[in-house]
Residue frames as a rotation matrix with the C-alpha (Angstrom) as fourth column:
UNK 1
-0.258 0.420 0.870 98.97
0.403 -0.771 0.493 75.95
0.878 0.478 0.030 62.65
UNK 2
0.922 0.387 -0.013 97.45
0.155 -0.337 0.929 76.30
0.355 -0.858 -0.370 66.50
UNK 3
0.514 -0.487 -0.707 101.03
0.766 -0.112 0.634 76.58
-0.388 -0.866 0.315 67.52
UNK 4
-0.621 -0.433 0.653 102.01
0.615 -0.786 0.065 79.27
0.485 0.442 0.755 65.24
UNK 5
0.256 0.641 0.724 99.17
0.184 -0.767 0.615 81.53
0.949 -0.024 -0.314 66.52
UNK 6
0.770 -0.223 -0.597 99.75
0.616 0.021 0.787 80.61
-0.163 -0.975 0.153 70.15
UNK 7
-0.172 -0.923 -0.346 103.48
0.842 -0.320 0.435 82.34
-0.512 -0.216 0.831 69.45
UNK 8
-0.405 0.347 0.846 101.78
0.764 -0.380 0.522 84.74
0.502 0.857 -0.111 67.52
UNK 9
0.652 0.747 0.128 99.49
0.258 -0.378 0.889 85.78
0.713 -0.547 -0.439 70.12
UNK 10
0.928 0.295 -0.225 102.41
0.345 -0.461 0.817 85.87
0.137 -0.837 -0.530 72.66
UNK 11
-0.398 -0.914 0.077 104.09
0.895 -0.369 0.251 87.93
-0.201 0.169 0.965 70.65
UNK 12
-0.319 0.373 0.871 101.87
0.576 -0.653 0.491 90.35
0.753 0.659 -0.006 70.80
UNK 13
0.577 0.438 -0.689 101.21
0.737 0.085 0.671 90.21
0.352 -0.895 -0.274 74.32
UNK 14
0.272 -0.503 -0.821 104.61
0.849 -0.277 0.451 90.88
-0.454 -0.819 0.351 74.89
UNK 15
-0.720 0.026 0.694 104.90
0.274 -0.907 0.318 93.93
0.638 0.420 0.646 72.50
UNK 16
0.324 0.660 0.677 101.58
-0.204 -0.650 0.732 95.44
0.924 -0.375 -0.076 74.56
UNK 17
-0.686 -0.711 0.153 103.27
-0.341 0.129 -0.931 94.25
0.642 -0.691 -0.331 77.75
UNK 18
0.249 0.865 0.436 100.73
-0.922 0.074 0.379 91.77
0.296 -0.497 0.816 78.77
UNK 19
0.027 -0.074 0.997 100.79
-0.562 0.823 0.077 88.60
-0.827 -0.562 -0.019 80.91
UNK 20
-0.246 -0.081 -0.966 101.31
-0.915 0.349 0.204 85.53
0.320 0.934 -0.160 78.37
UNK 21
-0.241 0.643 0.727 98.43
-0.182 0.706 -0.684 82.95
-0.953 -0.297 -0.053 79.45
UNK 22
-0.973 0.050 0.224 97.25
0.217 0.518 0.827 80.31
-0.075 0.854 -0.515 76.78
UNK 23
-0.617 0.787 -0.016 93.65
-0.388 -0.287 0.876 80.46
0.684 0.546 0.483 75.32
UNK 24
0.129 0.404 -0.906 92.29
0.725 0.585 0.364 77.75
0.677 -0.703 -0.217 77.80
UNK 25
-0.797 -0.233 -0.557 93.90
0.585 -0.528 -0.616 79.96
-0.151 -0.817 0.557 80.85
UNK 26
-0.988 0.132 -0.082 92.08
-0.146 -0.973 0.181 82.85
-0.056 0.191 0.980 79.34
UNK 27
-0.383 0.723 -0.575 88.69
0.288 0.685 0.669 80.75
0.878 0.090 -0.471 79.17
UNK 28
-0.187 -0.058 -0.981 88.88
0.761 0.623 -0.182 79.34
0.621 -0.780 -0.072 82.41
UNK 29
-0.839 -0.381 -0.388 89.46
0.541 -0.664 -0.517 82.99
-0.061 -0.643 0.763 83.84
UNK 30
-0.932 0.361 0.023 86.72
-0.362 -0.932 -0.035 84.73
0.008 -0.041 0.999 82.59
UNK 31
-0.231 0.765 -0.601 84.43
-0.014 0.615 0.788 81.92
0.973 0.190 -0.131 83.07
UNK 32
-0.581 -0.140 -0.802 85.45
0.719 0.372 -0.587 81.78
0.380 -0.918 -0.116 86.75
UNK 33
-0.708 0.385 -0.592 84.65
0.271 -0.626 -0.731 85.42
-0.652 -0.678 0.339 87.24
UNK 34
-0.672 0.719 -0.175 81.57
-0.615 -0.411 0.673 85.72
0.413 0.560 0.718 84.93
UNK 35
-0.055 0.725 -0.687 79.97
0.503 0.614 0.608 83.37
0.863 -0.312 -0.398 87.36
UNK 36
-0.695 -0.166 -0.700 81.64
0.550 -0.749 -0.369 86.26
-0.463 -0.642 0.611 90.54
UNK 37
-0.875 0.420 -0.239 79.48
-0.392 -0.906 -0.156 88.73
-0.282 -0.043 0.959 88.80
UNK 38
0.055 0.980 -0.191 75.90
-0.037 0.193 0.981 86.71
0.998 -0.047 0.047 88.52
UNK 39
0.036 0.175 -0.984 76.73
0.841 0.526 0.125 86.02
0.539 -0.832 -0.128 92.13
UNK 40
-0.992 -0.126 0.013 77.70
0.124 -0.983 -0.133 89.98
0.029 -0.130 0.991 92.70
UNK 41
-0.443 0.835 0.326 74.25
-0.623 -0.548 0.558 90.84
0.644 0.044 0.763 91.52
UNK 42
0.247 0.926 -0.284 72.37
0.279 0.213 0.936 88.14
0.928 -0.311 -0.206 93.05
UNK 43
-0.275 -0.402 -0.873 74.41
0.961 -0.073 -0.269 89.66
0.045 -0.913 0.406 96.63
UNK 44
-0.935 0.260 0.239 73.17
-0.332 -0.880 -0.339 92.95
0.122 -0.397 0.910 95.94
UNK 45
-0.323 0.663 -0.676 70.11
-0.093 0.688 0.719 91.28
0.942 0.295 -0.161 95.76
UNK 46
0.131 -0.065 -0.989 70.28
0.743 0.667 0.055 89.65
0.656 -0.743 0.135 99.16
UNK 47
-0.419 -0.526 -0.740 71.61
0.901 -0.141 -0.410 92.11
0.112 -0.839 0.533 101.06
UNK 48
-0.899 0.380 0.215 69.53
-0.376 -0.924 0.062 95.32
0.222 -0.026 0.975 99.98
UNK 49
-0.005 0.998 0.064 66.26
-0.356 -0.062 0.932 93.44
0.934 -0.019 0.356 100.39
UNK 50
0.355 0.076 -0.932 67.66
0.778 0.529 0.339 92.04
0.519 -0.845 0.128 104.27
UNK 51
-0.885 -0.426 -0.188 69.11
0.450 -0.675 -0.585 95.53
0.122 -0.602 0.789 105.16
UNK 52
0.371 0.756 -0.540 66.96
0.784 -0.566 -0.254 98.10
-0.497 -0.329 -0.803 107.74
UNK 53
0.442 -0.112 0.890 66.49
0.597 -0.704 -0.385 101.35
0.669 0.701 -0.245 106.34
UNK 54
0.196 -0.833 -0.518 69.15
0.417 -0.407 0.812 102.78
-0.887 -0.375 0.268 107.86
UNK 55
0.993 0.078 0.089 70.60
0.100 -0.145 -0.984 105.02
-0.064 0.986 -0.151 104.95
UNK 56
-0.102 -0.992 -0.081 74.34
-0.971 0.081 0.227 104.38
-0.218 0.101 -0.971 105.90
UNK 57
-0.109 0.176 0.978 73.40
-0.082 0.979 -0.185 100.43
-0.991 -0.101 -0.092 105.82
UNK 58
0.738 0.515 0.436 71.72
0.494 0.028 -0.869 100.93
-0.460 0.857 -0.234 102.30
UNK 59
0.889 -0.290 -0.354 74.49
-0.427 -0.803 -0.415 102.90
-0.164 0.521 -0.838 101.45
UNK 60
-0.050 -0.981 0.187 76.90
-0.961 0.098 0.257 100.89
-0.271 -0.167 -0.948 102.31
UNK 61
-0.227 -0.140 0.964 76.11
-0.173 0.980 0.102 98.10
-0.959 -0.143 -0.246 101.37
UNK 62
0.865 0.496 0.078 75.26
0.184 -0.169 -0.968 99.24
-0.467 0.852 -0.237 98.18
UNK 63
0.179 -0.983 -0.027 79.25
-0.977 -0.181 0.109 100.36
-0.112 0.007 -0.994 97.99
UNK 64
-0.108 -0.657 0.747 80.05
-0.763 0.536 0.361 97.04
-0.637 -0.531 -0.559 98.49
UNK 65
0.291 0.794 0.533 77.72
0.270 0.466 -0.842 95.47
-0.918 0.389 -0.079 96.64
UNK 66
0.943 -0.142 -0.300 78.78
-0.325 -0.573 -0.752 98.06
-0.065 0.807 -0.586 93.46
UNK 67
-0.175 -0.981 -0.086 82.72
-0.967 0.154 0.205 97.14
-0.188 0.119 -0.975 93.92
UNK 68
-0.049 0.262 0.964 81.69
-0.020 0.964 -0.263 93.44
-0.999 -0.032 -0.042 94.01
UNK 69
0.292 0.407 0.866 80.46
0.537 0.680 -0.500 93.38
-0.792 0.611 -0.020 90.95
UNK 70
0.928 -0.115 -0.353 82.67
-0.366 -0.449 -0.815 95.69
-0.065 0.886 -0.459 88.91
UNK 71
-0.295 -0.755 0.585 85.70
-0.542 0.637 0.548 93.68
-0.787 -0.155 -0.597 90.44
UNK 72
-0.157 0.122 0.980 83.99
0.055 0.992 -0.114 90.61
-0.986 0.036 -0.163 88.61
UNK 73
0.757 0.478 0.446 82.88
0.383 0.229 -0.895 92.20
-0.530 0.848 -0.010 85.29
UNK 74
0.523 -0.758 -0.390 86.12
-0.851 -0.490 -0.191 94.30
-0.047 0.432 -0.901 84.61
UNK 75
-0.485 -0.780 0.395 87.97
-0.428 0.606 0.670 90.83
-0.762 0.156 -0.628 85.11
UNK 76
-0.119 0.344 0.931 85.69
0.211 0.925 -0.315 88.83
-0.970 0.159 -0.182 83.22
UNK 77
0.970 0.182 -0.164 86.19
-0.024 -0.595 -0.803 91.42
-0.244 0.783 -0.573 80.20
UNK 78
0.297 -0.907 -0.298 89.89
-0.918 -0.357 0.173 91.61
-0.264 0.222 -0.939 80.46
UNK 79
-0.740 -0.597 0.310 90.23
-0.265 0.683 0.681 87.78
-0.618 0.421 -0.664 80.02
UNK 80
0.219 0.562 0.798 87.56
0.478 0.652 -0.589 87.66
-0.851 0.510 -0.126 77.52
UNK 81
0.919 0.062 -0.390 89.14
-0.274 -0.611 -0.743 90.13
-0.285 0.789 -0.544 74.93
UNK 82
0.722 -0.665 0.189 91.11
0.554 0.393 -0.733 89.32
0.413 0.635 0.653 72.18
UNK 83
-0.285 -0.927 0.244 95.10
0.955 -0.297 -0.013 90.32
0.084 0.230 0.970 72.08
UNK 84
0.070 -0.120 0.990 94.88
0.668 -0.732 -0.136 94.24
0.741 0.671 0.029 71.83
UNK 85
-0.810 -0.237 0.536 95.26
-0.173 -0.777 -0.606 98.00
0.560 -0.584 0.588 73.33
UNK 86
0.165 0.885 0.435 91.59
-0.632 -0.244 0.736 97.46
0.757 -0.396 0.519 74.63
UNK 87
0.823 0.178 -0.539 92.67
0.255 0.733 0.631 94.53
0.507 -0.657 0.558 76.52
UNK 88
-0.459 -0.860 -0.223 96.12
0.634 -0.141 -0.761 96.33
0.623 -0.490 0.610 77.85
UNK 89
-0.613 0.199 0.765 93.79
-0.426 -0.898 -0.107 99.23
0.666 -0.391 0.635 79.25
UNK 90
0.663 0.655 -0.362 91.10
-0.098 0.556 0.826 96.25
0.742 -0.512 0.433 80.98
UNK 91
0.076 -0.810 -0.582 94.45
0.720 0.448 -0.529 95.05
0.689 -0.379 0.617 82.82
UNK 92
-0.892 -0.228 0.390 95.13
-0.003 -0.860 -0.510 98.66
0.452 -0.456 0.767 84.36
UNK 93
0.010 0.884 0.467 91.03
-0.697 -0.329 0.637 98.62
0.717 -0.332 0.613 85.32
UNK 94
0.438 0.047 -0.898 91.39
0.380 0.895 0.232 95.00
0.814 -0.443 0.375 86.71
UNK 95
-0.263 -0.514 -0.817 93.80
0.842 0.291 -0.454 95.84
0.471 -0.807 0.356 89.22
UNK 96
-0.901 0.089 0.426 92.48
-0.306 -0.825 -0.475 99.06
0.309 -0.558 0.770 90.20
UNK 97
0.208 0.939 0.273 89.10
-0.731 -0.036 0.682 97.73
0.650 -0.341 0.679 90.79
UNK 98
0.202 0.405 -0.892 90.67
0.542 0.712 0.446 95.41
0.816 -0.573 -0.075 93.48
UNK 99
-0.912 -0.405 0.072 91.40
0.295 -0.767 -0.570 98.66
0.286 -0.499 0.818 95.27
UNK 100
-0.438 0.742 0.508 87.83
-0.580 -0.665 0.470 99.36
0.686 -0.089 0.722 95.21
UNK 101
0.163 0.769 -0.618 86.63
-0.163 0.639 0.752 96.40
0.973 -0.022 0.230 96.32
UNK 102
-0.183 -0.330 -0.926 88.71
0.911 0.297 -0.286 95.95
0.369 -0.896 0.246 99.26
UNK 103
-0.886 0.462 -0.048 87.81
-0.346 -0.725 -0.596 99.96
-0.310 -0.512 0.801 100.47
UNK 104
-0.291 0.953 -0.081 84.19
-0.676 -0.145 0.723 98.25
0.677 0.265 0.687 99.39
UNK 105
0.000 0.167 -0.986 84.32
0.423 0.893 0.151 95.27
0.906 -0.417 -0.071 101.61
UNK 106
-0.674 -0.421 -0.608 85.55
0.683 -0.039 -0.730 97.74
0.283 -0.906 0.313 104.24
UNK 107
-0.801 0.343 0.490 82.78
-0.170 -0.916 0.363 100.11
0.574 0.207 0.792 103.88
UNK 108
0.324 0.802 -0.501 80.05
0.100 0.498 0.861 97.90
0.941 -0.329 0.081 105.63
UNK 109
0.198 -0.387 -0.901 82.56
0.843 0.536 -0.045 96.60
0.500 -0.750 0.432 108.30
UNK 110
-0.778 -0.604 0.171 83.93
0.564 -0.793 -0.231 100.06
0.275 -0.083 0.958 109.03
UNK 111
-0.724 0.599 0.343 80.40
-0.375 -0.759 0.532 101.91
0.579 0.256 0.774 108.83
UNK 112
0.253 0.940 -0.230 77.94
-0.550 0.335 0.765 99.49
0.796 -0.067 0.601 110.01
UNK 113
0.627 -0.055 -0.777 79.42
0.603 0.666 0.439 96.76
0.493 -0.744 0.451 112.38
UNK 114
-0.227 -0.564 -0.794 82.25
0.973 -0.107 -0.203 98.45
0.029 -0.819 0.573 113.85
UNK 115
0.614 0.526 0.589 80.60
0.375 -0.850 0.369 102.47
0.695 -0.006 -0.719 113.63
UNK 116
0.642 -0.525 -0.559 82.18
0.162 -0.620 0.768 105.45
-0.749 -0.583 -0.313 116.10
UNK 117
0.692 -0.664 -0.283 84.82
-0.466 -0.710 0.528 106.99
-0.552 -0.233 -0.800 115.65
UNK 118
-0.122 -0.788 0.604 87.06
-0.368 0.601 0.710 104.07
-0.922 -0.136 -0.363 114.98
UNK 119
-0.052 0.060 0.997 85.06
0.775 0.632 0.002 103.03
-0.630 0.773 -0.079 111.74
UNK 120
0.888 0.388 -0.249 84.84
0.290 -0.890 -0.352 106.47
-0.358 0.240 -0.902 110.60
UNK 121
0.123 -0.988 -0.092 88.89
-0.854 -0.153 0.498 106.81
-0.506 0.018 -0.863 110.78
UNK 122
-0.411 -0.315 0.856 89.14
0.465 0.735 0.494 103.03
-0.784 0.601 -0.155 109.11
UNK 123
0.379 0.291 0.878 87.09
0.839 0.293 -0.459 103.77
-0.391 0.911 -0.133 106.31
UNK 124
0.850 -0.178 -0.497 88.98
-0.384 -0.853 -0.352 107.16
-0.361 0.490 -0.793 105.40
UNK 125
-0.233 -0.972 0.020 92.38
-0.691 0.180 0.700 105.72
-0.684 0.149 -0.714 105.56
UNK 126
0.140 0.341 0.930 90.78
0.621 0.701 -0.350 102.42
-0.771 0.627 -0.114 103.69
UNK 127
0.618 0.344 0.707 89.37
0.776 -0.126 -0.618 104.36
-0.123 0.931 -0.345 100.68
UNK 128
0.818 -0.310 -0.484 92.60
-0.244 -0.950 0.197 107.01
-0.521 -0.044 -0.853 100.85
UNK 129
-0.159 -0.940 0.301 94.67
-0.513 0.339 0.789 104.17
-0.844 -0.029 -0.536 100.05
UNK 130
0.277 0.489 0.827 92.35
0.690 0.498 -0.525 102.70
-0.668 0.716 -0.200 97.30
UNK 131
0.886 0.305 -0.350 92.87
-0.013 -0.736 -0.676 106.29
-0.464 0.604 -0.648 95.80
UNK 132
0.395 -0.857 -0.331 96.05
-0.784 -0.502 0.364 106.36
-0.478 0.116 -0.870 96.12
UNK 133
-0.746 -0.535 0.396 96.97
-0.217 0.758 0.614 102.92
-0.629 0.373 -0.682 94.46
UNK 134
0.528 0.391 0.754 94.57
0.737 0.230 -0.636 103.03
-0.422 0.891 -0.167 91.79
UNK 135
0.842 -0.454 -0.292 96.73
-0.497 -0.862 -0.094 106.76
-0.209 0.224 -0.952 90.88
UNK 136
-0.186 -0.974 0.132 99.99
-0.710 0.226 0.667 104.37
-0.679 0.030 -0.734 90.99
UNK 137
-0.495 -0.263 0.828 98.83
0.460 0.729 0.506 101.83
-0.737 0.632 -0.240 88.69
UNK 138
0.629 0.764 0.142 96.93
0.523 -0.281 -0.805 104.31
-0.575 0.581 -0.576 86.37
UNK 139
0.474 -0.781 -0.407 100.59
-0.629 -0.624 0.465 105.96
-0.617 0.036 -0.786 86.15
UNK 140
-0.242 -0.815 -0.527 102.16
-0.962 0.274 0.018 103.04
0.130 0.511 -0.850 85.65
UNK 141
0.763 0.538 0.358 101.04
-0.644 0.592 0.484 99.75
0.048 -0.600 0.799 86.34
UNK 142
0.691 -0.420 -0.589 104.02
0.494 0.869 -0.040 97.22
0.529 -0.263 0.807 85.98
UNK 143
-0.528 -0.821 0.217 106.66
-0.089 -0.201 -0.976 99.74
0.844 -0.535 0.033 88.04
UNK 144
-0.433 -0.041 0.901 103.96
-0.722 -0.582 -0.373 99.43
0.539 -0.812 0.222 90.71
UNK 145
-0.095 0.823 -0.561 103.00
-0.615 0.394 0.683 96.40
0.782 0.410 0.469 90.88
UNK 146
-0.641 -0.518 -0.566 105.03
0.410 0.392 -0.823 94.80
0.648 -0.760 -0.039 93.70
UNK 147
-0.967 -0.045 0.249 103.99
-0.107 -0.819 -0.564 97.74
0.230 -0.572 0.788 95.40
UNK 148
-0.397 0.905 -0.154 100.56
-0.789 -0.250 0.562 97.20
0.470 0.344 0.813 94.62
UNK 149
0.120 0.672 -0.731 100.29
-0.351 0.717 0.602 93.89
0.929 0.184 0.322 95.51
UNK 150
-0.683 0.140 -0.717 101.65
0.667 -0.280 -0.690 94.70
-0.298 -0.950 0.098 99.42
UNK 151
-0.802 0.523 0.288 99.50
-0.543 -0.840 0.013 97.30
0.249 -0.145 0.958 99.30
UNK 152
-0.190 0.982 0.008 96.81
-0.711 -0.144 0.688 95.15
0.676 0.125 0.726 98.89
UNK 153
-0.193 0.159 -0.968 97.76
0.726 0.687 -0.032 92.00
0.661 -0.709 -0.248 101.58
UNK 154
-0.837 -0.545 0.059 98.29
0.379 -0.653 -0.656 95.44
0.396 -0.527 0.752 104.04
UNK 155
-0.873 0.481 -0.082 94.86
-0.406 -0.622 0.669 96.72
0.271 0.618 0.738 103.36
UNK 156
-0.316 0.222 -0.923 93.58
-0.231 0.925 0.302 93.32
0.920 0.308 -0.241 103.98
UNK 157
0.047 -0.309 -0.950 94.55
0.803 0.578 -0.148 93.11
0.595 -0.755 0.276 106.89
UNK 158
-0.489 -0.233 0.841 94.22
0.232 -0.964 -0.132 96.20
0.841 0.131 0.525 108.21
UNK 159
-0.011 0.912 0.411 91.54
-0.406 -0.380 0.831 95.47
0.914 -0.158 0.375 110.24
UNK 160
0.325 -0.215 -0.921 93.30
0.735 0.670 0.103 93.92
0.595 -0.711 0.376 113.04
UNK 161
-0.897 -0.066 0.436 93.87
-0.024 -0.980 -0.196 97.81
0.441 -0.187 0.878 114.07
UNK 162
-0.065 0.860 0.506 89.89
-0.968 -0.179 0.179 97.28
0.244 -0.478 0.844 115.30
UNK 163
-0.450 -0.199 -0.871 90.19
0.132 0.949 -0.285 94.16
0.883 -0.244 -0.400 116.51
UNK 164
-0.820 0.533 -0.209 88.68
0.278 0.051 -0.959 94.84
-0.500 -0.845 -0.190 120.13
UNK 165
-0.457 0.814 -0.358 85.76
-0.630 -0.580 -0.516 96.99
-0.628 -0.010 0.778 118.53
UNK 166
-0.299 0.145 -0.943 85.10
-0.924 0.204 0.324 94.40
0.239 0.968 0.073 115.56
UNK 167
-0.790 -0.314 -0.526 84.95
-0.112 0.918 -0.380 91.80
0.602 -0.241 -0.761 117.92
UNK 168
-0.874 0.440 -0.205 82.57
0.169 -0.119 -0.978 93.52
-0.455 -0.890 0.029 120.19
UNK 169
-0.360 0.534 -0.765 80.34
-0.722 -0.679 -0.134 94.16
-0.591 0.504 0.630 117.60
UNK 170
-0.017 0.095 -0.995 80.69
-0.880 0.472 0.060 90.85
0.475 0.877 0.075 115.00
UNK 171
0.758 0.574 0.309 79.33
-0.630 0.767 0.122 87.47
-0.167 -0.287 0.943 116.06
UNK 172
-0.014 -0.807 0.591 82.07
-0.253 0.574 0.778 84.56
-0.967 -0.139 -0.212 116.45
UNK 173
0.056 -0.184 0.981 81.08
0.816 0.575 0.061 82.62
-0.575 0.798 0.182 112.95
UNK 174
0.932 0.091 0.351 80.88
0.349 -0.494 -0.796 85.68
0.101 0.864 -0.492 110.96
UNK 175
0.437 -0.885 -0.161 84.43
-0.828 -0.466 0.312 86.76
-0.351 -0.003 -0.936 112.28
UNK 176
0.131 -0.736 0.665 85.47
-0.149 0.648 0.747 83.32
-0.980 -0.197 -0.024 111.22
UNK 177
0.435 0.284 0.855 83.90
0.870 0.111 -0.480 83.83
-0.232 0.952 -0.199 108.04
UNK 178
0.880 -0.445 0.165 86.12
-0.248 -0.728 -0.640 87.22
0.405 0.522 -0.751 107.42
UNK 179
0.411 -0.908 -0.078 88.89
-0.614 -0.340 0.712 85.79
-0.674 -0.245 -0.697 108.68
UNK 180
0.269 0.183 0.946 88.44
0.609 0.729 -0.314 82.81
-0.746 0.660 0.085 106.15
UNK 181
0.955 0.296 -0.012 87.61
0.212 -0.711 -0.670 85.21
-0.206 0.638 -0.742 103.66
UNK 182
0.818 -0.540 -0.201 91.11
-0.536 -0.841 0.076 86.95
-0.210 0.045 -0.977 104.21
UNK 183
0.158 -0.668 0.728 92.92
-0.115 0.720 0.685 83.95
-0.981 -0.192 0.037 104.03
UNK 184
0.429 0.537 0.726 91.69
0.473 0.552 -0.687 83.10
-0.770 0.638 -0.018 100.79
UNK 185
0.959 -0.074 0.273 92.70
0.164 -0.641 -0.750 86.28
0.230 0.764 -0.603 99.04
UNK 186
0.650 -0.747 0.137 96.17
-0.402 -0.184 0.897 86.09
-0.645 -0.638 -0.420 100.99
UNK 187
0.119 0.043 0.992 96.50
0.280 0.957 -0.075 82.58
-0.952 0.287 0.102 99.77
UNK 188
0.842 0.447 0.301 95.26
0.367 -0.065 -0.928 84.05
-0.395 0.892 -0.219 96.36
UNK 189
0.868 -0.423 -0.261 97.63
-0.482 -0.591 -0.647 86.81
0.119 0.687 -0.717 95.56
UNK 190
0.351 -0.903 0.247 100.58
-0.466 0.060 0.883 84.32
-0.812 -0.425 -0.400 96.47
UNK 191
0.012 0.185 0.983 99.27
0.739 0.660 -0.133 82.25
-0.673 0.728 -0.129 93.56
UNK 192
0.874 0.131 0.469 99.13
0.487 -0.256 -0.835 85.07
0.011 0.958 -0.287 91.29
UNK 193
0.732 -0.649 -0.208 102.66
-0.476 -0.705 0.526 85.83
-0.488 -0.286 -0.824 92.02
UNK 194
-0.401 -0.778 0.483 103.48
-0.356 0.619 0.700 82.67
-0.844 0.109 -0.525 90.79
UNK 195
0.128 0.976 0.178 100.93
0.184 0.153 -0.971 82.74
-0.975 0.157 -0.160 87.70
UNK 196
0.660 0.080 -0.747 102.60
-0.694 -0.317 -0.646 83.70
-0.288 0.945 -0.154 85.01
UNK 197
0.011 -0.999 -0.030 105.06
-0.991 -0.015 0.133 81.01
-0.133 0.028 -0.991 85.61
UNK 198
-0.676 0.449 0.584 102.84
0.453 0.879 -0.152 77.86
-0.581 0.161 -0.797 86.22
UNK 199
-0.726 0.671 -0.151 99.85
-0.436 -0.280 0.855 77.15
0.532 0.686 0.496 83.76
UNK 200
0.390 0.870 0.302 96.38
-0.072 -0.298 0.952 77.72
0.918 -0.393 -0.053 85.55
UNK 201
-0.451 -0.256 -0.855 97.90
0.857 -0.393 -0.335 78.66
-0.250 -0.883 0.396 88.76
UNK 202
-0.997 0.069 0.042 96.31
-0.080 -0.928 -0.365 81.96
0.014 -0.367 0.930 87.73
UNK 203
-0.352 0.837 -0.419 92.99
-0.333 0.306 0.892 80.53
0.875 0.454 0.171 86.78
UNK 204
-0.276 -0.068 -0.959 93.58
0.800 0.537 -0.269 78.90
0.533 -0.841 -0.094 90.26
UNK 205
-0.926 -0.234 -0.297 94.04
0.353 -0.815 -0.458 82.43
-0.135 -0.529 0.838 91.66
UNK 206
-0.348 0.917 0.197 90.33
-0.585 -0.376 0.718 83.48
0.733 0.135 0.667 90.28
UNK 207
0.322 0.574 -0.753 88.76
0.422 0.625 0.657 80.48
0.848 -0.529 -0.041 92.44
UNK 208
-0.574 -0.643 -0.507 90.96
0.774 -0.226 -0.591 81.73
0.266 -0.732 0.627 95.23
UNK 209
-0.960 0.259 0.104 89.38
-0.242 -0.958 0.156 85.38
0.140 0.125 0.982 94.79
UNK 210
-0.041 0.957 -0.287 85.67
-0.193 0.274 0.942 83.71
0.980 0.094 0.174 94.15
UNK 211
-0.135 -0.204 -0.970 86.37
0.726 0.646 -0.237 81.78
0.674 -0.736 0.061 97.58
UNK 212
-0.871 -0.378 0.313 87.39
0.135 -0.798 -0.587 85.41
0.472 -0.470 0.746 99.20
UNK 213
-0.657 0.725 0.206 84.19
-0.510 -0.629 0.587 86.99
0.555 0.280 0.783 98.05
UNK 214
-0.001 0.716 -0.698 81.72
0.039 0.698 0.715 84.28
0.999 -0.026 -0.029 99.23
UNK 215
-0.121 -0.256 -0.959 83.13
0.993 -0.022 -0.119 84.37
0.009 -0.966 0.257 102.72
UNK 216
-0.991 -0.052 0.127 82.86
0.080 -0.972 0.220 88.14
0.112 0.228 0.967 102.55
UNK 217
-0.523 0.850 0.068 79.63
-0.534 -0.389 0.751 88.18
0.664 0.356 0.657 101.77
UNK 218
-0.074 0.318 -0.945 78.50
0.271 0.918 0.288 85.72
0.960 -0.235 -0.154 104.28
UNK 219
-0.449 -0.499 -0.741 79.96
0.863 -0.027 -0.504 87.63
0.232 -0.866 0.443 106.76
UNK 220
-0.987 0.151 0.053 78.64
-0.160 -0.935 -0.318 90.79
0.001 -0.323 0.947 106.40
UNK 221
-0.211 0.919 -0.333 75.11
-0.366 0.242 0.899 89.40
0.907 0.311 0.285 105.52
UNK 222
0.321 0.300 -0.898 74.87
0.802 0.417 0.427 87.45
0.503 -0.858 -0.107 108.98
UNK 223
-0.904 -0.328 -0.274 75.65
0.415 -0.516 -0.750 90.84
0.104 -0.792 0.602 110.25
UNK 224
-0.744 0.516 0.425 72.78
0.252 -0.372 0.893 91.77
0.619 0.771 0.147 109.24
């Protein structure tokens, strides 16, 4: 009977043209990141009651803070709903909200630590490209997905373009703690390339992401 439904279920998937992860997988996932978004809030938390009143600082870091934790609750909805259209439209939010998050992570780093000119010009191009790949997977999401997912290692990494100024500006462990950080999610999306193919390799990929975040947040906090 549990294996009729299982083929049941991912035959429905593949009629809505969703990933085809077992019930556990699906668990596991939205357990991982429904613990990302208590930790989301308690980071806005942290970081609005350690920031000066600066009102870019508060602002930004509020950005960041706000992607953070819709990254974590849009995933932790898409693998907690059943089979259906509601859960084919979560999928399309998921990946666009890791567009936000990464032009949110850059919004501190860009504004606050590295500032001038140079973070002014990162964070436009950042959040131009968030716009513009959340527009390609809102179109379509599986013709863009490749695309999507260079987009985001690219993005990632981007910030080696301020390297001299980011350096002059960011304390040794906290740069080690965003380059950590970047690893992680590098690391990550290789695993969810290979996620629909191994079972919990994508579940893997959430810890991966959790891992990202934590280092993230570390970093920009000790900029503090």
């Amino acid at each position: 009977m549990n294996r009729l439904k299982e083929e049941q279920r991912e035959e429905k998937r593949r009629l809505l043209g969703l990933p085809i992860y077992s019930a556990s997988e699906e668990i596991l996932s939205a357990v991982s990141h429904g613990i990302g978004v208590l930790l989301s809030i308690a980071a806005l938390v942290l970081l609005l009651v350690s920031a000066p009143g600066d009102p870019i600082v508060v602002v930004s870091l509020s950005i960041y803070s706000a992607t953070l934790i819709l990254l974590y609750l849009v995933s932790t909805l898409y693998h907690a709903l059943g089979v259906n259209k509601g859960k084919r439209v979560f999928r399309i939010l998921d990946h666009c909200s890791i567009f936000l998050l990464i032009a949110g992570t850059y919004t501190p780093l860009s504004l606050v630590i590295i500032g001038g000119t140079v973070g002014w010009v990162l964070f436009g191009v950042i959040w131009a490209a968030a716009v513009v790949g959340i527009v390609f997977n809102a179109v379509n999401l599986k013709r863009f997905q490749r695309l999507s997912m260079v987009c985001y290692i690219c993005m990632g990494w981007a910030v080696i373009f301020a390297a001299k100024p980011l350096a002059g500006s960011m304390p040794f462990w906290e740069m080690i703690l965003l380059l950590a950080g970047g690893v992680f999610y590098t690391v990550g999306a290789a695993l969810y390339g290979i996620g629909k193919k191994r079972k919990y390799v994508h579940s893997l990929w959430h810890l991966f992401v959790l891992a990202g975040s934590i280092f993230h947040f570390f970093c920009i906090y000790g900029c503090l």
